[in-house]
C-alpha positions in Angstrom: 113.9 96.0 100.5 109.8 95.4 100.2 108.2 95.6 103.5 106.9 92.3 102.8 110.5 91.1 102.3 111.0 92.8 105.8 108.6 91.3 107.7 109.0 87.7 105.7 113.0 87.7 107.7 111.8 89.4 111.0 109.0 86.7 110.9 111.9 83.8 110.0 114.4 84.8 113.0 111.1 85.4 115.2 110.9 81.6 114.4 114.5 80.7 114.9 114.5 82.3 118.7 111.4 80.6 119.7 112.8 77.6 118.5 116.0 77.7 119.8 114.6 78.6 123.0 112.0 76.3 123.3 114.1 73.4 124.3 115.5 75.0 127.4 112.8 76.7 128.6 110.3 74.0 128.7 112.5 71.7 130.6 113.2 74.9 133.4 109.5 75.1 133.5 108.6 71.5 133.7 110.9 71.4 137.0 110.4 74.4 138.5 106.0 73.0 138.3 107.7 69.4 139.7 109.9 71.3 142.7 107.2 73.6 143.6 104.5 70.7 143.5 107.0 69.0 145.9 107.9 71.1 148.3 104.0 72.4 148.4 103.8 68.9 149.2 106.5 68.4 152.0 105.9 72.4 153.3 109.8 72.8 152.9 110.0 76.1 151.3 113.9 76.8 150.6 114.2 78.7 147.2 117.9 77.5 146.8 116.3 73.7 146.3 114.6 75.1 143.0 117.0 76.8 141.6 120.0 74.4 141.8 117.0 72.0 140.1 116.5 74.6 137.4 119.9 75.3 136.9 120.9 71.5 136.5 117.9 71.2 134.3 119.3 73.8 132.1 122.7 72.5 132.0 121.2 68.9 131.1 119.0 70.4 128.7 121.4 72.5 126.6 124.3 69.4 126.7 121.9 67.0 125.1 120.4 69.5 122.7 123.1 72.0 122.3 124.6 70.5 119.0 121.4 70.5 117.4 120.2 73.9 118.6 123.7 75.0 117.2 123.5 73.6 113.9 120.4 75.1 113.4 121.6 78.8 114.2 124.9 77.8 112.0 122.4 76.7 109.1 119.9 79.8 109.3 123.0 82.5 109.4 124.5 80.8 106.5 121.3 80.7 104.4 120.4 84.5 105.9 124.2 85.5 104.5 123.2 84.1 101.3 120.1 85.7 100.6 121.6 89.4 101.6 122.4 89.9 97.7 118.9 89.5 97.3 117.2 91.0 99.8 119.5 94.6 99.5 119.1 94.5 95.3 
């Protein structure tokens, strides 16, 4: 294998994370920004409030996106399994 070919698949499952993990992260930062802007606002400073927020957040997030997400990981293993031939020869 090239070292183009190399970096060509670490740059395509560099991709793959960031956009599997997009989804969930931007909806954990979106409320933790909302529940710290919030209880800046009302001075009530209990971390529990945030993280039961951020976990519920996740949660929502990953239910309503998970199939898709999945699919995607499914599709890009199946397509990285059937490139191996050429990527070794």
């Amino acid at each position: 294998m090239s070292p183009e070919t190399a970096l060509t698949e670490i740059g395509r499952g560099l991709q793959m994370a960031l956009m599997l993990g997009a989804p969930p992260l931007i909806a954990v930062l979106v409320i933790g920004v909302l529940v710290g802007v919030v209880q800046a606002a009302t001075q009530l400073n209990e971390p529990t409030i945030g993280f039961v927020a951020k976990a519920i957040a996740l949660v929502a997030t990953l239910a309503m996106t998970g199939h898709f997400l999945l699919g995607k990981l499914v599709a890009f293993t199946v397509d990285l399994f059937h490139r191996i031939p050429h990527l070794v020869g």
